[in-house]
C-alpha atoms as one frame of an Amber mdcrd trajectory, in Angstrom:
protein
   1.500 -27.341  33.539  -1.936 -25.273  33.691   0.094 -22.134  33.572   1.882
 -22.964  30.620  -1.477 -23.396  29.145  -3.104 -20.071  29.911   0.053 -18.600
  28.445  -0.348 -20.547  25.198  -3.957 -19.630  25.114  -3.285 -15.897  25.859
  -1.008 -15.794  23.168  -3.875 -16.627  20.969  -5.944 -13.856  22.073  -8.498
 -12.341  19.578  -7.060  -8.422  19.074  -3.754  -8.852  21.204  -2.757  -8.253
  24.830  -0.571  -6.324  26.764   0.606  -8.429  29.704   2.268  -6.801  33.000
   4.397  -9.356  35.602   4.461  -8.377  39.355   6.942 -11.119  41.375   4.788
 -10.018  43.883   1.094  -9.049  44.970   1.700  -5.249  45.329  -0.945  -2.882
  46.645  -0.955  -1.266  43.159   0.597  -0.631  40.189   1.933   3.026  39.826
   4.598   4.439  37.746   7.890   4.838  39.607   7.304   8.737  39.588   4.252
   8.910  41.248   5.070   5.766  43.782   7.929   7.307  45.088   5.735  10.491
  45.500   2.406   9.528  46.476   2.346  11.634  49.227   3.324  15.174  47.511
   0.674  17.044  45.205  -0.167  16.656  41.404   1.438  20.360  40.606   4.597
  19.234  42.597   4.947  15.954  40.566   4.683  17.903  37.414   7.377  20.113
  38.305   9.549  17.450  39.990   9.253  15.749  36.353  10.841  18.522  34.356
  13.224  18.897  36.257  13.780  14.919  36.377  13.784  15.596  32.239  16.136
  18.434  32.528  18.655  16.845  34.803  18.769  13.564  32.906  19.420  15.337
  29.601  22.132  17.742  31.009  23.864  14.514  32.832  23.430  12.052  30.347
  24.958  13.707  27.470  28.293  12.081  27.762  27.350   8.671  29.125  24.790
   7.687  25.989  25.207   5.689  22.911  24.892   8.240  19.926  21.775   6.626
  19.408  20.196   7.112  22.877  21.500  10.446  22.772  19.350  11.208  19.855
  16.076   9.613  21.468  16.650  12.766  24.071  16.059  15.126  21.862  12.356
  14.171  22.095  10.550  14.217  25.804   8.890  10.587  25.129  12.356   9.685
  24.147  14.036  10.859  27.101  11.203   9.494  29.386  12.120   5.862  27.698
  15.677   6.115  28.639  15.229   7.117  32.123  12.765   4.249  32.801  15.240
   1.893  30.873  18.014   3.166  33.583  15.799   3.148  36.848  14.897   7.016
  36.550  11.079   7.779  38.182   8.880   8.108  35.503   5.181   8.716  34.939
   5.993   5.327  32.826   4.856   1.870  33.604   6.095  -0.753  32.169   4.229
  -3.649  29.722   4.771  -6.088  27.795   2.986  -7.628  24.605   4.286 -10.621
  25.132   2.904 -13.273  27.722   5.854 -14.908  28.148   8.179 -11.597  29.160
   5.563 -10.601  31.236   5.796 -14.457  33.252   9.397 -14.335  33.073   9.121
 -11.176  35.216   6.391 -12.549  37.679   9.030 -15.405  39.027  12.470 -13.501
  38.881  12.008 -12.484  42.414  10.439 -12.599  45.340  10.386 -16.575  45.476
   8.706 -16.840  48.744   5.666 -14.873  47.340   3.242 -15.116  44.760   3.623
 -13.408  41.814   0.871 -11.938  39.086   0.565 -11.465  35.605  -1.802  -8.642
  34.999  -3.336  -9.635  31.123  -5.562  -6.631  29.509  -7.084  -6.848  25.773
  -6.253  -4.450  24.375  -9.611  -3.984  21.871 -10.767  -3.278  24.955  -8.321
  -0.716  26.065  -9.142   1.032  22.358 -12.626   1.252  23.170 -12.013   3.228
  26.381  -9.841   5.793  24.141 -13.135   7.964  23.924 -11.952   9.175  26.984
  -8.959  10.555  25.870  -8.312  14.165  24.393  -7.434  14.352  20.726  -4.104
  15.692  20.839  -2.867  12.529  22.922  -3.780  10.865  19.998  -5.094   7.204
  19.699  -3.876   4.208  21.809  -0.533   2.665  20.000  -0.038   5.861  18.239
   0.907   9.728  20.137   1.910  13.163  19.092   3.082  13.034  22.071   5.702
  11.083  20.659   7.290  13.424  19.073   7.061  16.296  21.442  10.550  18.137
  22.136   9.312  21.282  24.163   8.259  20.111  27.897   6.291  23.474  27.487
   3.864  21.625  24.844   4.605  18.466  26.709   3.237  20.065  29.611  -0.286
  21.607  27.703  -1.100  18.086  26.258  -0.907  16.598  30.006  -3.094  19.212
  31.756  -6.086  18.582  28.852  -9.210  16.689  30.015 -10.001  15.410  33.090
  -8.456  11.703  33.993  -7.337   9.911  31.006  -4.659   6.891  30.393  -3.287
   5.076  26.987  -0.661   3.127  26.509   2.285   3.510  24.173   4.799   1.604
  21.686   8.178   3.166  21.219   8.606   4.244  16.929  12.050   4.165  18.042
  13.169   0.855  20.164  15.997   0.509  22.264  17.720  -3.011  22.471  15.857
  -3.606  25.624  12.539  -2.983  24.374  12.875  -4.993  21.481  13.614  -7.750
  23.537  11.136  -7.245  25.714   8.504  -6.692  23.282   7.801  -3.546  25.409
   4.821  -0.640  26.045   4.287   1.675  28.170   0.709   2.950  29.983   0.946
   6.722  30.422  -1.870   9.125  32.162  -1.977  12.995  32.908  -1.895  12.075
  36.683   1.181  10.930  37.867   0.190   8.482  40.875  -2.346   7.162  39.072
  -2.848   3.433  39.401  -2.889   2.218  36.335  -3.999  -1.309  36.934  -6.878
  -0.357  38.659  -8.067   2.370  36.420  -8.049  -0.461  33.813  -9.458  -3.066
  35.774 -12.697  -0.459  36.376 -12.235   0.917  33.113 -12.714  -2.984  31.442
 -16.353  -4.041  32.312 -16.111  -7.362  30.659 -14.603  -9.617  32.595 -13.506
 -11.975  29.263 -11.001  -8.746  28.567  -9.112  -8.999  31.306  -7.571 -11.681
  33.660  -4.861 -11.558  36.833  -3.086 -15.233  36.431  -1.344 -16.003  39.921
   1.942 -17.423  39.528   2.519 -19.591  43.060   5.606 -19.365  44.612   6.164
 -23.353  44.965   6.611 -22.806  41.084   8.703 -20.243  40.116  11.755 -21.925
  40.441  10.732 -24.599  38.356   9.356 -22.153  35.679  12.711 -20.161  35.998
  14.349 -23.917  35.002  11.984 -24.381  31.974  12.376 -20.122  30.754  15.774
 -20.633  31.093  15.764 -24.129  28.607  13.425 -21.359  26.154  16.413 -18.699
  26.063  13.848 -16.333  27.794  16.977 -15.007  30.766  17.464 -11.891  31.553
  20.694 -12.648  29.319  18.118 -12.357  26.482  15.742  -9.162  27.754  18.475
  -6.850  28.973  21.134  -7.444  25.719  24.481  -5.947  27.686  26.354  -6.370
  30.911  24.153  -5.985  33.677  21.902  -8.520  31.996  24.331 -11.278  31.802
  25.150 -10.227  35.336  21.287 -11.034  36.248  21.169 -14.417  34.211  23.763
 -15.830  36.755  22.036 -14.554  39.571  18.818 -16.205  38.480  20.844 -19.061
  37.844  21.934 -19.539  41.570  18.731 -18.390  42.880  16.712 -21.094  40.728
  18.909 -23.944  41.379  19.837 -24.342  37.451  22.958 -26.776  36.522  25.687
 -24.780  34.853  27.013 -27.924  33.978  30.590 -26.780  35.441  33.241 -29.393
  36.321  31.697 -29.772  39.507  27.881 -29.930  39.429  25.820 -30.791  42.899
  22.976 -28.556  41.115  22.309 -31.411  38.072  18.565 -31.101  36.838
């Protein structure tokens, strides 16, 4: 399978990719935050995310793991946990890992198209000229370990447009699994794809591999035979829960007592 093939190549990539799946075409690729208010103003969105911050740590307190609790303490921290339970962020999600990144291009929408959005990331590094010295280098952030959405807040309204992406120091189950990054920018709706399609003049350094419909249910059967479920990317309950569904929506045996689904 061609696909298969670009992945395999991909993974070989001089310098390492981050890799983004779509299950769909969308219009763009915005963080949750900034999607779900596109049509309110930069100074609102800013607000609107400290308070998001505020409310998740005040609510959350009793409903995390010790461990998550102590990734709150930091705003990056909290910021990972609220993307990793559906909060709007100024997150998006990425992956460095072609394979996660196709998983997520066929695990819905299996009438449409999906994408898988490929970037090098020697490339991204060279565009980091852009970007203010307190963010810090691509990979790498102070920001990291900022606790005070007062500093959070200076570091974000330096420079004009900027964007890097991010690796967790601290990893939570799901972003191990998922072999997971994050592109951040000081303005919230920004589209991130796009700024790094313009951003990325060489056209060798970046690549948008169209997964066709007609296939994803047969790529869902061969993920599935690789261990790469959600089962696998989303280690507890509600991950499990999503392996079955992918199960019945891909047609794969569960080689039960009675099996009209057999391979």
């Amino acid at each position: 399978m061609s696909i298969f093939r670009h992945l395999f190549r991909i993974t070989q990539e001089s310098g390492g990719v981050i890799c983004r799946g779509e299950p769909t075409c969308y219009e763009d690729s915005r963080p949750s935050l900034g999607r779900e208010g596109r049509d309110l103003d930069q100074s609102v969105l800013i607000n609107a995310e400290s308070h998001l911050i505020a409310q998740f740590r005040k609510h959350s307190s009793e409903r995390l793991s010790p461990n998550e609790l102590l990734r709150t303490r930091s705003v990056w921290g909290t910021l990972v946990l609220m993307q990793h339970y559906g909060a709007p962020t100024r997150l998006l999600d990425w992956s460095f890992s072609p394979w996660v990144a196709a998983f997520f291009s066929c695990a819905g929408h299996l009438d449409s198209d999906g994408v898988v959005w490929i970037a090098n990331t020697k490339g991204l590094r060279e565009l980091a000229n852009e970007i203010p010295p307190e963010v810090g280098s691509p990979g790498f952030s102070p920001l990291v370990g900022a606790t005070d959405l007062n500093e959070w807040r200076r570091v974000m309204d330096l420079g004009d447009e900027w964007l890097t992406f991010i690796h967790p120091s601290r990893t939570t189950a799901r972003c191990s699994a998922q072999q997971s990054l994050f592109t951040i920018s000081n303005v919230i709706d920004l589209d991130h794809r796009a700024w790094i399609g313009l951003g990325l003049n060489d056209p060798s350094q970046k690549l948008a591999l169209i997964i066709p419909a007609r296939l994803k249910r047969d790529l869902m059967r061969l993920f599935h035979s690789m261990n790469l479920t959600s089962n696998a990317l989303f280690p507890d309950l509600s991950g499990a829960s999503q392996a079955m569904r992918e199960k019945l929506l891909a047609r794969i045996s569960t080689n039960g007592p009675v099996d009209d689904w057999a391979l």
